[in-house]
Every structure is written in C-alpha cells, then in structure tokens.
PAZAPA-4460 file (N, C-alpha, C; in steps of 0.05 Angstrom, whole numbers, plus 32768, in hexadecimal, padded with zeros to 4 digits):
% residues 195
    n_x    n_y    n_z   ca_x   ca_y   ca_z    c_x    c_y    c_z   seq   type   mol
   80D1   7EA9   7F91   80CC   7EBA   7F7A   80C8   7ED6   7F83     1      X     A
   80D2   7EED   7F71   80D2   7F06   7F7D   80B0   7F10   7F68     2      X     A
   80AA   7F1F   7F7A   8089   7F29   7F71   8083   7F3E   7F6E     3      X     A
   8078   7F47   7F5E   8072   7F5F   7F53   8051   7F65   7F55     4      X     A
   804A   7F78   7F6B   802B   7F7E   7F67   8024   7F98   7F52     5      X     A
   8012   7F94   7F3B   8012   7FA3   7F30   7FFC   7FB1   7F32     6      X     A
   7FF6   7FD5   7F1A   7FDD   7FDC   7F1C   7FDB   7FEF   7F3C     7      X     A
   7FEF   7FF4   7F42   7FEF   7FFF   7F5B   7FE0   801D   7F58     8      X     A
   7FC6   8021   7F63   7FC3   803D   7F57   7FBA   8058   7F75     9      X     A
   7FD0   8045   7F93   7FCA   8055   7FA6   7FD0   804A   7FC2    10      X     A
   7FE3   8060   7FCB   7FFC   8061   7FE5   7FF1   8047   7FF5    11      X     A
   7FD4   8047   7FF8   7FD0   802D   8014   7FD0   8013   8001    12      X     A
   7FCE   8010   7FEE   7FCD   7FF7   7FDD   7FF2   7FED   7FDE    13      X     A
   7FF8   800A   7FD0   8023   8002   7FCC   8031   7FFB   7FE7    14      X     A
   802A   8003   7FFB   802D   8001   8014   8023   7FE1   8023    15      X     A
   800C   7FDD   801D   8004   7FBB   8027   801A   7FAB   8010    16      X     A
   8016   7FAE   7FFD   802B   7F9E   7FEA   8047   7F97   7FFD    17      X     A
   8054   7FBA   7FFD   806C   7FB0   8006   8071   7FA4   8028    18      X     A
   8062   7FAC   8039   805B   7FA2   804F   805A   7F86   8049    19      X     A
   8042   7F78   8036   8048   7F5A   8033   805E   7F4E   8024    20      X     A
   806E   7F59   8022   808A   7F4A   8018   8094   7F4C   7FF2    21      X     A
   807E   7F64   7FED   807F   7F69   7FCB   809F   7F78   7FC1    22      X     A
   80B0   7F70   7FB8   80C4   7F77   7FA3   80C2   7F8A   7F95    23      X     A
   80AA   7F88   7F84   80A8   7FA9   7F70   8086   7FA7   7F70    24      X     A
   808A   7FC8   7F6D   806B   7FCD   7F5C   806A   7FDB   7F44    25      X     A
   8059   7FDB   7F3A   804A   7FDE   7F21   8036   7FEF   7F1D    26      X     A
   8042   8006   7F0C   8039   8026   7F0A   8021   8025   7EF2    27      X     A
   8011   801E   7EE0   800E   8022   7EC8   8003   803F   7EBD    28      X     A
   8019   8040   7EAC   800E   805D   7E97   8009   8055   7E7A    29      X     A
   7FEA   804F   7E86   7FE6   8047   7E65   7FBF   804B   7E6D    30      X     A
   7FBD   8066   7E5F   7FA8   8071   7E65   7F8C   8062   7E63    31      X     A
   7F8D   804D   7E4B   7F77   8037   7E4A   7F7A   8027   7E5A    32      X     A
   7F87   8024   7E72   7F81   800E   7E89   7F74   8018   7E96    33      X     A
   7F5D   8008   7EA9   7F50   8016   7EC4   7F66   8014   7ED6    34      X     A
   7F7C   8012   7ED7   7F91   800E   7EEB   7FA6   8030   7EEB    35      X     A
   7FA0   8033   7ECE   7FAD   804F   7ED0   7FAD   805E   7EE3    36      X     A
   7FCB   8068   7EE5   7FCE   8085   7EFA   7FE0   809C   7EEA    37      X     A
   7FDE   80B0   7EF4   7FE9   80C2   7EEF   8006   80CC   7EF5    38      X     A
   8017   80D4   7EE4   802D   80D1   7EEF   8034   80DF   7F0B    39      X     A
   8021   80F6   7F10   8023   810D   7F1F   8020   80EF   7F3C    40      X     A
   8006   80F0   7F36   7FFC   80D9   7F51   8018   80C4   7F58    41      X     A
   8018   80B4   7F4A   802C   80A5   7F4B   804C   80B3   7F53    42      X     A
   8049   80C8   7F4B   8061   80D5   7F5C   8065   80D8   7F7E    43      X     A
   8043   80DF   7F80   803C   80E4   7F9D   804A   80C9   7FAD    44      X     A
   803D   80B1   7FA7   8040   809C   7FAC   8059   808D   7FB1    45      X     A
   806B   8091   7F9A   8084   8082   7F9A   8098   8097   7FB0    46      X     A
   808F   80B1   7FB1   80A2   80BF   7FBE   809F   80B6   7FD6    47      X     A
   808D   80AC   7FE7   8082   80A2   8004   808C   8089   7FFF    48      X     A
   8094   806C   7FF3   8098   805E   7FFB   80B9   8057   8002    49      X     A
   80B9   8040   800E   80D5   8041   8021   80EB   803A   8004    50      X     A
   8105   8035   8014   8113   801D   7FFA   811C   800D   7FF9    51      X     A
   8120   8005   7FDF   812B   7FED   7FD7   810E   7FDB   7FCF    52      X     A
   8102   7FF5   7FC7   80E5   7FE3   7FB2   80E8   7FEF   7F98    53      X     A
   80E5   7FD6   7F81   80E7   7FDD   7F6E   80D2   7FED   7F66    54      X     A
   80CF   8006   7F58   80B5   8013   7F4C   80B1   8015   7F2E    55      X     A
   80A2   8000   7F1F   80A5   7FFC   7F0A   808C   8007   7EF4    56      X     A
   8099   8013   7EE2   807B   801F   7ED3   8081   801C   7EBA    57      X     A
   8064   800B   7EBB   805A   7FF8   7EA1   8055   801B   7E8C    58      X     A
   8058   800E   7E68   8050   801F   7E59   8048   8014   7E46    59      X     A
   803D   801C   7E2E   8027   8010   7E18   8030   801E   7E02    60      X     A
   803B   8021   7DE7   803D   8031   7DD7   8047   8050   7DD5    61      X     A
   805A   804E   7DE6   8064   8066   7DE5   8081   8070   7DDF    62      X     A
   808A   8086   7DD5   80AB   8084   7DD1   80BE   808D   7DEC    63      X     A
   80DE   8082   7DE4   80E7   807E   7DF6   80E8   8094   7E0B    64      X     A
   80EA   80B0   7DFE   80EB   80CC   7E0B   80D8   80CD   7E21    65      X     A
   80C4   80C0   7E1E   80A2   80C0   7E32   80AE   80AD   7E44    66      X     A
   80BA   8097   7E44   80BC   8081   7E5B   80D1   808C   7E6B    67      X     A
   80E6   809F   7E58   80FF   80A3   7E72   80F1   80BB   7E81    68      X     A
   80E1   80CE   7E70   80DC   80EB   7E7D   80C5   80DC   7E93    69      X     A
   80B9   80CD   7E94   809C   80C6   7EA9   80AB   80AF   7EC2    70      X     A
   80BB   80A0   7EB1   80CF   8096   7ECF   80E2   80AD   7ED5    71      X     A
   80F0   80C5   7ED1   8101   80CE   7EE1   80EA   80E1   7EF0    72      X     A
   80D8   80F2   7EE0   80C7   80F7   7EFC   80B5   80EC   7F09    73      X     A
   80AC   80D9   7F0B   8099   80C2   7F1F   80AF   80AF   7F2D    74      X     A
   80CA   80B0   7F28   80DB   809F   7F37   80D6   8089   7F3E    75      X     A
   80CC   807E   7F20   80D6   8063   7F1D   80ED   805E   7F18    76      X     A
   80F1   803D   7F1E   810F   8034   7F17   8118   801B   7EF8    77      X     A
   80F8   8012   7EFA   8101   8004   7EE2   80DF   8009   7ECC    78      X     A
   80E3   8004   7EB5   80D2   8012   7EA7   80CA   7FF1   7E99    79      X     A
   80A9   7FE5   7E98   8099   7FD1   7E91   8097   7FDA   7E6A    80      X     A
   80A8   7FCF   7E5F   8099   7FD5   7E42   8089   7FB9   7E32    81      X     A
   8070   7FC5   7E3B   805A   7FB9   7E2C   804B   7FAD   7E11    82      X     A
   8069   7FB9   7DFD   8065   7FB6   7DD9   8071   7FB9   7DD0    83      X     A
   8073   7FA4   7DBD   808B   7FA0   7DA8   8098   7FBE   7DA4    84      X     A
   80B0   7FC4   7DAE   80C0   7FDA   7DA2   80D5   7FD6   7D91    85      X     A
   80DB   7FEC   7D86   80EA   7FE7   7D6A   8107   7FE4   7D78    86      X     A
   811E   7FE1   7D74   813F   7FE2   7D77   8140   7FFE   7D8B    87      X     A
   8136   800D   7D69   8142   8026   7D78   8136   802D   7D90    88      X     A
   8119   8024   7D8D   810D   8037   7DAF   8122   8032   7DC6    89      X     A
   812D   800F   7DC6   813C   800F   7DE8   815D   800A   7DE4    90      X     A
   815D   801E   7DC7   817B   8027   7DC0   817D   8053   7DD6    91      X     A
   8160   804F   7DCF   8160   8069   7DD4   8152   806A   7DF7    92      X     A
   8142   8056   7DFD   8144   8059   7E1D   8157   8054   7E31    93      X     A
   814C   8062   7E41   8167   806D   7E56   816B   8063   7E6B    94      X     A
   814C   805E   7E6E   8144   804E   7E8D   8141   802E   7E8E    95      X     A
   8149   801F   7E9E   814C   800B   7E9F   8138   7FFC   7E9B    96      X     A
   813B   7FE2   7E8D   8116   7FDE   7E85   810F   7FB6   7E87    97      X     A
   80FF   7FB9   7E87   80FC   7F98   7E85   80DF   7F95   7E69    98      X     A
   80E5   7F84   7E54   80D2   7F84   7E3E   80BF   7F69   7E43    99      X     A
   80A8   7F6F   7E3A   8090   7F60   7E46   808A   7F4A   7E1E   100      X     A
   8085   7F31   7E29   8083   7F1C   7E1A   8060   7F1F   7E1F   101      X     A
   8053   7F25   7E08   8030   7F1A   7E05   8038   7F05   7DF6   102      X     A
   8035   7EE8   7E00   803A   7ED4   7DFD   801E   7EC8   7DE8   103      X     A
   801F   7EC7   7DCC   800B   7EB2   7DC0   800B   7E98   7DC4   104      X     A
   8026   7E8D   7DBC   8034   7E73   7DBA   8048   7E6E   7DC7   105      X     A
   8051   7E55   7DD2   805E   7E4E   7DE1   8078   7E54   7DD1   106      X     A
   8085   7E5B   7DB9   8091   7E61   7DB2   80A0   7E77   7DBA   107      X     A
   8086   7E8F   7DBD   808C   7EB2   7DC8   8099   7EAE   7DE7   108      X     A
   8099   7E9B   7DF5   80A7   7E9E   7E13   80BC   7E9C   7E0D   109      X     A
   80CD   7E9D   7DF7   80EA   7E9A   7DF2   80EF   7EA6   7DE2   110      X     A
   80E4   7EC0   7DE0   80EE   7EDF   7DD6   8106   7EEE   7DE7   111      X     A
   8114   7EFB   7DE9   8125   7F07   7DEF   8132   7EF3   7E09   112      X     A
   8133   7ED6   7E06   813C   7EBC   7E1C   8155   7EC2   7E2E   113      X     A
   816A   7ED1   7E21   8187   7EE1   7E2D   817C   7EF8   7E41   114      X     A
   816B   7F01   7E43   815E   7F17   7E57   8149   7F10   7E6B   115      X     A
   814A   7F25   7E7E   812F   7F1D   7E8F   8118   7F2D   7E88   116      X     A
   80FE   7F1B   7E89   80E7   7F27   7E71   80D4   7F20   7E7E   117      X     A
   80C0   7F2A   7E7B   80A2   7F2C   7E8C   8093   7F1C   7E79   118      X     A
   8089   7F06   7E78   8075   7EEF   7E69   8055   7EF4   7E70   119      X     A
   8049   7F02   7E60   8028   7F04   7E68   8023   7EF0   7E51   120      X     A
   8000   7EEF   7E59   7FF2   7EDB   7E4E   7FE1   7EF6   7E2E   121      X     A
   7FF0   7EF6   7E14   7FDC   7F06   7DFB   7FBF   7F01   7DFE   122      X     A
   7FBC   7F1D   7DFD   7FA1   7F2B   7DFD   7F98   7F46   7DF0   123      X     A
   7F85   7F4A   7DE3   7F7E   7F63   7DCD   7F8E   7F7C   7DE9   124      X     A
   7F81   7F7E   7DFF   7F84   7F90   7E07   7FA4   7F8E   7E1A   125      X     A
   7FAE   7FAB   7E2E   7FC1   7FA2   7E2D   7FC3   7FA8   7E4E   126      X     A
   7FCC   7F92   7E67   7FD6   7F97   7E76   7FC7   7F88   7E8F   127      X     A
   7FBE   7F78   7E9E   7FAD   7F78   7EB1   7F94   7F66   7EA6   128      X     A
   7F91   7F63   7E8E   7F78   7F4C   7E89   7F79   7F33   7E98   129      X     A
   7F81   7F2D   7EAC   7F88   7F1B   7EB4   7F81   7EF8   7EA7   130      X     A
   7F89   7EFB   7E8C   7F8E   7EDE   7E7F   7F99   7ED0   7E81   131      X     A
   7F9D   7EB2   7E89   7FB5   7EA9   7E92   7FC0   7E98   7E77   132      X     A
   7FD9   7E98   7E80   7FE9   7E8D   7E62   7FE9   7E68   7E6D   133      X     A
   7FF2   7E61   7E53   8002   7E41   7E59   8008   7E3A   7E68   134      X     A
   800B   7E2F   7E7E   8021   7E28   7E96   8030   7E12   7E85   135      X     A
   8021   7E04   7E76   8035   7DED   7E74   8048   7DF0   7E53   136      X     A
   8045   7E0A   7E4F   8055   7E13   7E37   8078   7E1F   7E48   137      X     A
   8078   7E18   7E66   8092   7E1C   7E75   8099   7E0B   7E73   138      X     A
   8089   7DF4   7E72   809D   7DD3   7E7C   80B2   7DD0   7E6A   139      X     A
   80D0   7DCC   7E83   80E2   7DC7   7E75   80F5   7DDD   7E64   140      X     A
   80EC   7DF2   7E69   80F7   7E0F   7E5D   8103   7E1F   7E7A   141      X     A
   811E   7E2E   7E70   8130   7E33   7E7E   810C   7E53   7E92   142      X     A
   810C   7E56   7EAB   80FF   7E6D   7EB3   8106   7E7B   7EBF   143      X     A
   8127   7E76   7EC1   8136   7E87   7ED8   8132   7EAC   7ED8   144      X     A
   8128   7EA9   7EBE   8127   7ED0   7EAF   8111   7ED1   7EAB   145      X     A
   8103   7EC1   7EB3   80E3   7ECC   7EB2   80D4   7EDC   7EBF   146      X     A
   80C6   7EED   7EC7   80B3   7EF2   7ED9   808F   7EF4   7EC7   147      X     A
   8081   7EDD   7ED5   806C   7ECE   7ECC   8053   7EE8   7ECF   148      X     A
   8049   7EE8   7EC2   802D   7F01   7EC0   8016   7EF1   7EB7   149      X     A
   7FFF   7EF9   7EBE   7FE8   7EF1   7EA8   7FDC   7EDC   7EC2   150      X     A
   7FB7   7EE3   7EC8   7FB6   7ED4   7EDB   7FB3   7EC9   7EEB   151      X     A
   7FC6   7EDA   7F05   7FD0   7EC9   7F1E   7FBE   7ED0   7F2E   152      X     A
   7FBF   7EC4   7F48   7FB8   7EC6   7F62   7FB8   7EB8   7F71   153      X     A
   7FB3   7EBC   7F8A   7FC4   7EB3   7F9F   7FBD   7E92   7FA2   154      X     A
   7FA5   7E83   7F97   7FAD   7E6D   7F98   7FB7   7E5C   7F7F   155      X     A
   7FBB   7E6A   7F6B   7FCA   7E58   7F5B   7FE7   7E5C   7F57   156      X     A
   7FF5   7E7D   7F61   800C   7E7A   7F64   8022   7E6B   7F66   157      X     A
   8011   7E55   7F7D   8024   7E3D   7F89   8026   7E2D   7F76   158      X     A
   8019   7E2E   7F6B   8019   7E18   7F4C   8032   7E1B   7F3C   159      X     A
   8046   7E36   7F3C   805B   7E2F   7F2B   8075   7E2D   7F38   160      X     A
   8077   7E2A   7F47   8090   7E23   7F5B   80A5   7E18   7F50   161      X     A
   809D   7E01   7F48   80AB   7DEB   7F3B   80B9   7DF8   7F17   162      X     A
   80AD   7E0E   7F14   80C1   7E19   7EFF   80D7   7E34   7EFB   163      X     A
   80DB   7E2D   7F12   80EC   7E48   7F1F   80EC   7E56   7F0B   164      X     A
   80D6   7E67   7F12   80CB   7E8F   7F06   80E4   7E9F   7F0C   165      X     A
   80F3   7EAC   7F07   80FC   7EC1   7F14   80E7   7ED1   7F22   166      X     A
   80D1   7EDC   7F20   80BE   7EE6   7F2D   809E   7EE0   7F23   167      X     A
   808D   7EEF   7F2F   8071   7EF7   7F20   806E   7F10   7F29   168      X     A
   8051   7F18   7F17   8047   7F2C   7F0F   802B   7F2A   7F1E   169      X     A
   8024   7F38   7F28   7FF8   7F33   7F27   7FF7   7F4B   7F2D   170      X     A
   7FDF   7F53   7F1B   7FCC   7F6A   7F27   7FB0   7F67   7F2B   171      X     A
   7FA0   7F5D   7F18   7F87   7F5F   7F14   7F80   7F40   7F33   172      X     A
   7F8C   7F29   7F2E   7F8B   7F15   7F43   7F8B   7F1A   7F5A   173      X     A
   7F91   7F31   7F62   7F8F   7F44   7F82   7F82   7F58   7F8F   174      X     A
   7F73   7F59   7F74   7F63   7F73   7F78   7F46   7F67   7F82   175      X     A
   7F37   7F85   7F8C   7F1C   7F81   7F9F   7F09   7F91   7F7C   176      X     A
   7F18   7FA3   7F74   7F12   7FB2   7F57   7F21   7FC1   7F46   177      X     A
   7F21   7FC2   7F2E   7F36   7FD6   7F20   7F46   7FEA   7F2E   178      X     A
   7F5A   7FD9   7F2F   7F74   7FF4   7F40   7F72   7FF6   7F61   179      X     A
   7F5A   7FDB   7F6D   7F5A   7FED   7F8B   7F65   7FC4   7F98   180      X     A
   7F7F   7FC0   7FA4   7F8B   7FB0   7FA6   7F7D   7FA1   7FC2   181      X     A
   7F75   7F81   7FC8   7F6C   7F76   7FD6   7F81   7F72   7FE5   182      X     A
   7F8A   7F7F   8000   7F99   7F7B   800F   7F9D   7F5C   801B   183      X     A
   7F8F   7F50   801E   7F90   7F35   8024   7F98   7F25   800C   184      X     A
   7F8A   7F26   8001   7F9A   7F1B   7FE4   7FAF   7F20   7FDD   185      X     A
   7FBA   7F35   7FDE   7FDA   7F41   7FD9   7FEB   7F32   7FE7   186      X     A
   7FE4   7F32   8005   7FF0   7F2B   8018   7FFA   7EFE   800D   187      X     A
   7FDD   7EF5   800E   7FE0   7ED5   8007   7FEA   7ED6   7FE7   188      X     A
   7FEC   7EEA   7FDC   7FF5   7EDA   7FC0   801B   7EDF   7FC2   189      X     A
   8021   7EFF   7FD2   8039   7EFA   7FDD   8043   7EE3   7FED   190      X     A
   803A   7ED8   7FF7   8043   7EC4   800D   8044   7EB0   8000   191      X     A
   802F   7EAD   7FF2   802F   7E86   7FE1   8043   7E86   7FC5   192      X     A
   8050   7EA3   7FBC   8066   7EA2   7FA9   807C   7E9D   7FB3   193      X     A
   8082   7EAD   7FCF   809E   7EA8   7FE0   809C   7E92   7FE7   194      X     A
   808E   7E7C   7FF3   808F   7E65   8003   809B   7E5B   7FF9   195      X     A
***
C-alpha cells in the first residue's frame, strides 16, 4: 500500500516520513486545523525536499482560483479536496486533484467508484479527527482506488491488507501532538503498510 503522512507542518517531520519509505505528504490549508501551515512555510519546506515525493495539499471550502494559485506557489503536485464541490469548481481546476469521501454510510465509499478517492471516517469537523470508519463496510467492495483515512496507526494498519487499499492516509495516529510527527511511529506505521 502506498502512504501518505499527513499534517506535515515542518522540514524534520517531512524528511523522517520520506526517509521511512512515505509516498506523499500532506500540506493542510485550512486555517481551523491545529495542523495548519502557511503557504509561505510550506514553501520553505517542499522546496528542500528531494524527488519523486508526492506534495499534496489538503483544502476546506475554497474556490478553484485559491487551490491552483497556493499549489503553483507552495509546489505542490496534487491538490486534497476536502468538500463537496460543485461541477464547475473541478471544471475550473487546473491542478491535479484527488476528492475526499466523508463517509456516513457504507453506501458513500462508492461515490465517485471510476476514480481514485480518499475515504475518511464523517465528522462535524474537518481533517485529522482521527475517527475511524467501518472496516467492514469494505468487505467485498472493489479497493483498488481507494486510499483509506480516518484512524490509523501503526498497529492497526496491518489489519487491512487483505483489502487491497490502493494506499492510506494518517496524521493524527503518528503524532507525539498537533502537527509535531512521532518519528517512530511514522517510521512502524510505514513499515507495517508496506509489508
């Protein structure tokens, strides 16, 4: 499974990630998270890391003009949209994007099913509550386009193996505190998704 550490809010955190074998990270601009960064900061950051990591930044209610103008200067590559948007918003985005499922019902994991889509566990608030969803609202449902959110950590990761994820998501399950990433934990929740 490819993994995504999210909530990244600083160079030695993005850096242990990709050292332990992380795929993409996870920028959030969405000012009501304690995970928030700034785009300026986050510029600092992504410009120092190496490549062929994905740099992905999550967004919350905003129009399309804000997600292409804050990924072309923070140099991200793919853009997290976090709420229901209308047609037109990702008629009119520019930047490549992946749309996030807040899953009520086992029904909602098979919203946009032709695409690859980020599945969190619904919650009033938005991003990192770390709630975990259904596991057993997968059984038997195609997951090849999934990447699983809502949650995780490093010892229950191993728990979904058996439903081939396209990837996961964790932020809050790795952390030591809001935004400041448990290097050891990063490290075992990477390892027990790849195994």
């Amino acid at each position: 499974m490819r993994t995504k550490i999210c909530g990244i809010t600083n160079y030695e955190d993005a850096m242990a990630a990709i050292k332990a074998g992380a795929d993409a990270l996870g920028f959030v601009f969405y000012e009501k998270s304690p995970r928030y960064i700034t785009p300026k900061r986050a510029k600092e950051i992504i410009e120092k890391l190496p490549p062929f990591i994905e740099k992905v930044a999550l967004f919350v209610h905003v129009d399309a003009q804000e997600v292409d103008s804050i990924c072309q200067e923070v140099g991200a590559t793919l853009a997290q949209i976090h709420f229901e948007a209308s047609r037109e918003f990702y008629q009119e985005l520019q930047t490549p994007h992946i749309k996030v499922i807040r899953a009520k019902t086992k029904e909602d994991i098979l919203h946009y099913k032709d695409e690859y889509r980020l599945v969190d566990a619904y919650c009033q608030a938005y991003g990192g509550a770390g709630k975990r969803i259904n596991i057993e609202w997968f059984d038997n449902i195609d997951c090849s386009k999934i990447i699983l959110a809502g949650g995780l950590d490093p010892s229950n990761v191993t728990t979904l193996k058996n439903y081939g994820f396209y990837g996961v998501d964790v932020s809050s399950g790795v952390e030591k505190s809001h935004g400041i990433k448990d290097h050891q934990k990063v490290e075992d929740f990477i390892k027990n998704a790849k195994q």
